[in-house]
C-alpha positions as CSV (number, residue, x, y, z in Angstrom):
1,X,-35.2,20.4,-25.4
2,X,-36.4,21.3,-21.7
3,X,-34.9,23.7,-19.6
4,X,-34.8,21.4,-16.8
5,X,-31.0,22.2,-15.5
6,X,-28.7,24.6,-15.8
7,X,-25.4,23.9,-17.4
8,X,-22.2,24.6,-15.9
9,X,-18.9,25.0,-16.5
10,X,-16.8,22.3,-14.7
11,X,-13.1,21.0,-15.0
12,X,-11.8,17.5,-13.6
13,X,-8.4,18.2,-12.6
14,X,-6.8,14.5,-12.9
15,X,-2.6,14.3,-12.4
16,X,-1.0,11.6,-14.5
17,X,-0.1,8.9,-12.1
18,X,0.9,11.3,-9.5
19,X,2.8,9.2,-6.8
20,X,4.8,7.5,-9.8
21,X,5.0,10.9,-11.2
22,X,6.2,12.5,-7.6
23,X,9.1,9.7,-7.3
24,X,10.8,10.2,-10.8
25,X,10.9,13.7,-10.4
26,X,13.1,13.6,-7.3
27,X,15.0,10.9,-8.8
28,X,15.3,11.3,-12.6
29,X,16.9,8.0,-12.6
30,X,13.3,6.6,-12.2
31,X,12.7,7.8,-15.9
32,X,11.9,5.9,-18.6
33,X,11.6,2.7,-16.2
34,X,8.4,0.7,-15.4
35,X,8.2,2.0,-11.8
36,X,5.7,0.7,-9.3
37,X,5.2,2.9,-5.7
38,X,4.3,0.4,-2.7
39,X,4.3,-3.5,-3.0
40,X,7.6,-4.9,-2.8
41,X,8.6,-8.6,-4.9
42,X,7.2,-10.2,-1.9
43,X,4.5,-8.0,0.3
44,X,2.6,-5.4,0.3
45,X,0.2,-3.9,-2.6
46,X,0.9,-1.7,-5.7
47,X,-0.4,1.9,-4.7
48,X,0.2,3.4,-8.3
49,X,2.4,2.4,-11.0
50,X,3.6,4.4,-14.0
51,X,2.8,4.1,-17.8
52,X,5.9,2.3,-18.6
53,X,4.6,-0.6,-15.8
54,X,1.0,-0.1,-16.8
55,X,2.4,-1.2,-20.1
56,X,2.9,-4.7,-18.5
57,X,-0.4,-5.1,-16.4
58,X,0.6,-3.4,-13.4
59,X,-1.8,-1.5,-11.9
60,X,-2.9,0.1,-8.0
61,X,-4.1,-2.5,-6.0
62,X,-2.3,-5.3,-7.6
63,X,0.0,-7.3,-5.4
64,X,3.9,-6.8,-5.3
65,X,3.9,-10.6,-5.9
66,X,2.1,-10.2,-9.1
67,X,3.3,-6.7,-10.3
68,X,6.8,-8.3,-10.5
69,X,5.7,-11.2,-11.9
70,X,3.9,-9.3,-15.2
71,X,6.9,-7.1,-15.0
72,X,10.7,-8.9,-13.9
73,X,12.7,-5.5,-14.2
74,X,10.2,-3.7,-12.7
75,X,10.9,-0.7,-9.8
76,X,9.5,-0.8,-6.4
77,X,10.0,2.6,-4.4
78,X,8.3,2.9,-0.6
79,X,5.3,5.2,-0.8
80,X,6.3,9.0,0.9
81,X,2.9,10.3,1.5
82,X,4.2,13.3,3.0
83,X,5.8,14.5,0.0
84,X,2.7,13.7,-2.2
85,X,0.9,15.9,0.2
86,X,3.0,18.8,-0.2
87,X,2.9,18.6,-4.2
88,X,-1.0,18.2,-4.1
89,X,-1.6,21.6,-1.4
90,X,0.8,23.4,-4.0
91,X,-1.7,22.1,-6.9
92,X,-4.9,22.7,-5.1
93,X,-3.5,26.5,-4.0
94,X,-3.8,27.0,-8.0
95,X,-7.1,25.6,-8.0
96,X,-8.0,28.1,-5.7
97,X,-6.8,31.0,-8.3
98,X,-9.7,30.5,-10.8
99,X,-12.4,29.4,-8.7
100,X,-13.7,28.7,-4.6
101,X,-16.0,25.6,-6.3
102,X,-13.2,23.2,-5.4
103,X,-14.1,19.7,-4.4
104,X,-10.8,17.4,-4.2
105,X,-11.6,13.6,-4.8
106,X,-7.9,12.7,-4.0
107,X,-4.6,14.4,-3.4
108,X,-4.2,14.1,-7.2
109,X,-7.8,14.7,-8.2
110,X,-10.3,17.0,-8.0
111,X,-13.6,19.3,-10.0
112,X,-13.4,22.8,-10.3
113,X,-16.5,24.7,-11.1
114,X,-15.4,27.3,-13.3
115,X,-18.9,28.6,-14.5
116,X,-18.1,32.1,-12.9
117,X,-14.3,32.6,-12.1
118,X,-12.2,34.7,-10.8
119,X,-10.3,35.2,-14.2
120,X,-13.2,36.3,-15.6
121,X,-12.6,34.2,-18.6
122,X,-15.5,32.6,-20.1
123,X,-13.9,29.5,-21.5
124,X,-13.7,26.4,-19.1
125,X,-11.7,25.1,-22.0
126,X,-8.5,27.9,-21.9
127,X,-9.1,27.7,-18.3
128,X,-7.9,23.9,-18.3
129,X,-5.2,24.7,-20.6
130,X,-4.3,27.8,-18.4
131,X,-4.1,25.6,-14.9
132,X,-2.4,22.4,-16.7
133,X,0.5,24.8,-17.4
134,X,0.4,26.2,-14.3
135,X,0.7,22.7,-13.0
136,X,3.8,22.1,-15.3
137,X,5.2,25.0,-14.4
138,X,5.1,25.2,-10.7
139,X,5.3,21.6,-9.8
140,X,7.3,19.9,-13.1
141,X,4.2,17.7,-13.3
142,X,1.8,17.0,-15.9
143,X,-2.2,16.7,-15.9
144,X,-5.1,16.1,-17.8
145,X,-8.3,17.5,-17.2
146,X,-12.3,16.9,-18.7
147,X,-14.2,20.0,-19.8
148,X,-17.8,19.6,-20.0
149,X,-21.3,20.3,-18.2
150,X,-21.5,18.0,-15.3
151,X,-18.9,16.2,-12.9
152,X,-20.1,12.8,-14.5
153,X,-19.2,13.8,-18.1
154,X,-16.3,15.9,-16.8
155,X,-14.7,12.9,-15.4
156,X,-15.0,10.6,-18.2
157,X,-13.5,13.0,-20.3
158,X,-10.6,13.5,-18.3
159,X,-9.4,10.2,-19.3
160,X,-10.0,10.6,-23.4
161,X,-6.4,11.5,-24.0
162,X,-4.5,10.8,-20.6
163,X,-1.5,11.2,-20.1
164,X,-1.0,14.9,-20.9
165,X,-3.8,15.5,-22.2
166,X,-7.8,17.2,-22.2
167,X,-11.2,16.7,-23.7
168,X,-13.6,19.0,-23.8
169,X,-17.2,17.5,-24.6
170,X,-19.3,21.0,-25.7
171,X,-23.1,20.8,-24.8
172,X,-24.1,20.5,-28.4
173,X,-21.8,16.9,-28.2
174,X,-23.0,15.4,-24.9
175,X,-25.7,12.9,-26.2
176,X,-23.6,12.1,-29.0
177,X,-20.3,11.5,-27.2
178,X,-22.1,9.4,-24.2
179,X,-24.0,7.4,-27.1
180,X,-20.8,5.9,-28.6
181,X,-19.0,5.8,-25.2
182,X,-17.8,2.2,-24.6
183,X,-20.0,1.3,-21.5
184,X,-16.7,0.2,-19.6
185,X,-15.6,3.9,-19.8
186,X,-18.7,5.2,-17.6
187,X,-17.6,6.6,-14.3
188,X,-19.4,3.9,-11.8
189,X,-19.3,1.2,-14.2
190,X,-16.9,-1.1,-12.9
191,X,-15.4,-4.1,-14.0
192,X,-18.3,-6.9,-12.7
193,X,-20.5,-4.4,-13.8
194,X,-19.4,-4.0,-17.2
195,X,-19.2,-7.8,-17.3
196,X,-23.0,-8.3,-16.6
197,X,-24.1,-5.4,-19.2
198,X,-22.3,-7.2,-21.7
199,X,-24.5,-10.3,-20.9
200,X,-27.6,-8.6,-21.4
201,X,-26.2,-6.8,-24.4
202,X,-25.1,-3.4,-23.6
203,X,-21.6,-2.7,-25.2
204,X,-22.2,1.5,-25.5
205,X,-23.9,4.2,-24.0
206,X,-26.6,4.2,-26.8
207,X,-27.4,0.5,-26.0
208,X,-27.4,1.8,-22.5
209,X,-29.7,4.2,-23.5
210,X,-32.7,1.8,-25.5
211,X,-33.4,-0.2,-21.5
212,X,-36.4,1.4,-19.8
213,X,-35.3,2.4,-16.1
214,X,-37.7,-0.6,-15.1
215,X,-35.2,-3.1,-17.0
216,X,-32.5,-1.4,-15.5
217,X,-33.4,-1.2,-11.7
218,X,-34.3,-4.7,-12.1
219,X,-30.6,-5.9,-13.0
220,X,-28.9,-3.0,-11.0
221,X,-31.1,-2.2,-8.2
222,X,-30.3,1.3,-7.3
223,X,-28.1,1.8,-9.4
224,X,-30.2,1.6,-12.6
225,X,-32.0,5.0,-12.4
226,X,-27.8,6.5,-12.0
227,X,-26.9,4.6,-15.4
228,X,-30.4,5.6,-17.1
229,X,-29.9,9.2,-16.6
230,X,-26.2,9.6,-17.2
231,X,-26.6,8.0,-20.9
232,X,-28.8,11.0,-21.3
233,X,-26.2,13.5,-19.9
234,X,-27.8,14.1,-16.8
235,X,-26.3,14.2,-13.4
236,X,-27.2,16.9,-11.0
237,X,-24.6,16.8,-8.4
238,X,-23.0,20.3,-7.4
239,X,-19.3,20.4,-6.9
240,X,-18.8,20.4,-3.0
241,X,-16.0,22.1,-1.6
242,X,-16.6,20.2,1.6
243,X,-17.2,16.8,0.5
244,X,-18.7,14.8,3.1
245,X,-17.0,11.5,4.2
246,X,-19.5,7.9,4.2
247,X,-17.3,6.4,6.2
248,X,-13.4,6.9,7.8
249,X,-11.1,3.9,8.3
250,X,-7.6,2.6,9.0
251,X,-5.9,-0.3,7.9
252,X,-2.6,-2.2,7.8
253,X,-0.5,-5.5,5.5
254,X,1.8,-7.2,7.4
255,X,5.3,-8.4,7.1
256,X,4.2,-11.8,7.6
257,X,0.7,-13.5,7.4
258,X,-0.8,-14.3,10.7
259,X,-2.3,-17.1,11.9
260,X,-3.7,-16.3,15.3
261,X,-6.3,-14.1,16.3
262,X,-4.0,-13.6,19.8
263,X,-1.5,-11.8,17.3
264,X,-4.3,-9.9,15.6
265,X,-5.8,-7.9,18.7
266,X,-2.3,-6.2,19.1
267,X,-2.5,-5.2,15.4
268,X,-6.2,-4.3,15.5
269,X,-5.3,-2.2,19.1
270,X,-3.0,0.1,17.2
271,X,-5.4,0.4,14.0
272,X,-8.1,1.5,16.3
273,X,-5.9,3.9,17.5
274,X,-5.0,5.9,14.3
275,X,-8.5,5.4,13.3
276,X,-9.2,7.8,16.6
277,X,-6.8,10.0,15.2
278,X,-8.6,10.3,12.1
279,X,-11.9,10.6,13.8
280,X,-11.4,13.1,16.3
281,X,-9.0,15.5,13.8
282,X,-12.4,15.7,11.3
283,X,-14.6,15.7,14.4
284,X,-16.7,12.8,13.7
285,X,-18.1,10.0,15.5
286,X,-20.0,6.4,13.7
287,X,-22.2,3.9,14.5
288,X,-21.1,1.1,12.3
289,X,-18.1,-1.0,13.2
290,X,-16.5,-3.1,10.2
291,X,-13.7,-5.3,10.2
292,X,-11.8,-5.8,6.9
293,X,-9.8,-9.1,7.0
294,X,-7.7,-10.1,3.5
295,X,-6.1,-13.8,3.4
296,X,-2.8,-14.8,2.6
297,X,-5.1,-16.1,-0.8
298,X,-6.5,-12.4,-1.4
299,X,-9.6,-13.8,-0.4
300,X,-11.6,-10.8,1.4
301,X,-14.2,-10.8,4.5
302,X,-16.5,-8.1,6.1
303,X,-17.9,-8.2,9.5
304,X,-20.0,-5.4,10.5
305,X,-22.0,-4.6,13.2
306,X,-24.3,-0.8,14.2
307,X,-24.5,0.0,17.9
308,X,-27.4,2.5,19.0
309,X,-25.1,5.4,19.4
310,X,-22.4,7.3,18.2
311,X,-18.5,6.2,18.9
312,X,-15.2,7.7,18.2
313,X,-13.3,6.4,21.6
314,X,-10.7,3.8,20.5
315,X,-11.7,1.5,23.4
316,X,-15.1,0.9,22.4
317,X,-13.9,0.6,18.6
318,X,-11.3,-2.3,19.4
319,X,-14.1,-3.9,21.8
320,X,-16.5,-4.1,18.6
321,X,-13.8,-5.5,16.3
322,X,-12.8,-8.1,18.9
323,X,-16.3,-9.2,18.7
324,X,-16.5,-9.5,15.1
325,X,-12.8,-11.1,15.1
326,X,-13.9,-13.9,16.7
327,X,-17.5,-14.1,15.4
328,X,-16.5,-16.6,13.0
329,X,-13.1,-19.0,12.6
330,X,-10.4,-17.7,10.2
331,X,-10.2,-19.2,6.7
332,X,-6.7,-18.6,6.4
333,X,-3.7,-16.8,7.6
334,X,-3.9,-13.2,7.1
335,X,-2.1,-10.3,5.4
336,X,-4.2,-7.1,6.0
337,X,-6.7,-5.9,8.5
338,X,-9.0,-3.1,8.9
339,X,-10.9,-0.9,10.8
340,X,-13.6,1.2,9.2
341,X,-16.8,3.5,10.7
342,X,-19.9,4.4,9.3
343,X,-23.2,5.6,9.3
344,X,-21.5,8.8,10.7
345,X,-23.0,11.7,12.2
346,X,-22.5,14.5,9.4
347,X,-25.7,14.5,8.0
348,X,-26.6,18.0,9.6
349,X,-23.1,19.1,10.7
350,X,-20.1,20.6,8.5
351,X,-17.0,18.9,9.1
352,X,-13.8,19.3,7.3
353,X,-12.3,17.0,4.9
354,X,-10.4,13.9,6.0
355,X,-6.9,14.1,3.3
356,X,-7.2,10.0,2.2
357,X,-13.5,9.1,-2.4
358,X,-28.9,16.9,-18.2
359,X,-31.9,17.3,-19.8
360,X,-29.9,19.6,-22.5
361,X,-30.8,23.3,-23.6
362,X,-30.3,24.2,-27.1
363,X,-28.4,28.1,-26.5
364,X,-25.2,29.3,-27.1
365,X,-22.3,28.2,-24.6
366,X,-18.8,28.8,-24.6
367,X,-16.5,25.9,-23.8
């Protein structure tokens, strides 16, 4: 075939439900128990759940109201962020061991390129075995990690045998693996998605693969040339130790639903602030303002609005999401608002990271 790209080695790191994970091992009590960090039987949203709650339907983003109500004796523990970010920094100071190529997606998530390490080991494969024990060892934690040629396939195979578990998909096995992939098991294929390529037939990565890009950029606009060349094992995208940030925001669920926008600009005054804080720690200014508003029903709503220059001030944040607060009447009471900024200006600047995102050659390579 075409010596079109070059194949690398590259590991997705991927801890097995780390917050959940975190709690039960500081309290062995948790153990064995469907367990749910965030949410509560009445507020607040599910942030991660463990596999005896997953069991039941629980998963992140779910509502506390719901999670209990797929799961009575469920758990619900308040999230300690702090804590999870002392765990991942020991975690991502192994990383750092085998290779400088780190590119964390998440505290509990993140590629390594391993093509050249500093091990000088030539299997990505022993490598992942290697760092999973190291994991164990150091942290009491377990993790599962994809072995393969590119991010894309890395990632997918991370989740093959989750929890405690790794895939490696060789080059030789690519096209073969991504061919009887089901289609809702492609990273970026989410679950509307997956829904409408059923519709028009496509169950698998090879009934991905017989649509011409036209009939896929048709049905998914940009996104059809991505699922058109990711059947076919190629995705070109470097592991970035400095990922780049589309957009930074800040957001907050209440104790109670709100009903006036006269309550709101208090709340919305101090998530402008810690979105400030966020801004000015990373060194990054936006020129698109968006408010998030979530009902009392769920129900969400976007307002957004781009000003001609770049803004990181807190005053002139709240003053745009007054504006859009009261651009249109509420439909409900609310639970959650949000501040968000975009269209940033690191495009030709390095910033640091905010903590919060193959046409195949036929030679011999070592997995």
């Amino acid at each position: 075939m075409p010596n079109e790209m070059p194949l690398r080695k590259i590991i997705h790191v991927d801890m097995d439900a780390f917050y959940a994970s975190v709690e039960e091992l500081d309290n062995p009590d948790l153990k064995g128990k469907p367990l749910a960090v965030g949410g509560s039987e009445k507020r607040g949203v599910v942030s991660a759940a463990n596999y005896e709650a997953r069991k039941f339907g629980v998963r992140s983003a779910m509502s506390g109201y719901i999670a209990k109500k797929n799961c009575p004796h469920i758990t619900f523990v308040k999230p300690r962020f702090e804590r999870y970010k002392e765990i991942s920094k020991k975690i991502r100071s192994i990383f750092f061991e085998y290779t400088d190529l780190v590119e964390p997606l998440s505290l509990d998530e993140a590629y390594l390129d391993v093509t050249i390490n500093k091990k000088g080991n030539p299997s990505a494969t022993l490598l992942a075995t290697e760092i999973r024990q190291r994991i164990l060892e150091e942290t009491g934690l377990n993790a599962s990690a994809g072995i393969s040629i590119n991010k894309f396939i890395a990632k997918v195979a991370s989740d093959i045998n989750k929890p405690n578990g790794q895939k490696t998909v060789n080059p030789e096995e690519v096209i073969s693996f991504l061919e009887a992939l089901d289609i809702r098991k492609f990273y970026g294929v989410g679950k509307v998605t997956a829904e409408k390529m059923y519709q028009l037939g496509i169950f698998t990565g090879n009934d991905l693969k017989t649509k011409p890009i036209e009939f896929l950029e048709e049905k998914f606009g940009k996104g059809g040339s991505y699922y058109y060349n990711v059947v076919r094992g190629i995705h070109t995208s470097e592991v970035k130790p400095h990922r780049i940030p589309k957009s930074v925001g800040a957001e907050r669920t209440f104790n109670e639903n709100l009903s006036s926008e006269i309550f709101m600009l208090e709340r919305l005054e101090r998530i402008a602030e810690e979105l400030e804080r966020r801004l000015k720690k990373a060194a990054i200014a936006g020129k698109t303002i968006t408010l998030k508003i979530k009902y009392s029903d769920f129900t969400l709503n976007t307002r957004s609005k781009t000003i001609p220059y770049f803004i990181a001030d807190k005053t002139l944040i709240l003053e745009t999401a007054k504006e859009l607060l009261y651009q249109e009447e509420l439909q409900n009471s609310v639970r959650l608002l949000g501040i968000s900024l975009s269209n940033l200006n690191t495009d030709s600047k390095a910033i640091k990271k905010i903590d919060n995102k193959s046409i195949l050659v036929q030679l011999k390579f070592d997995f």
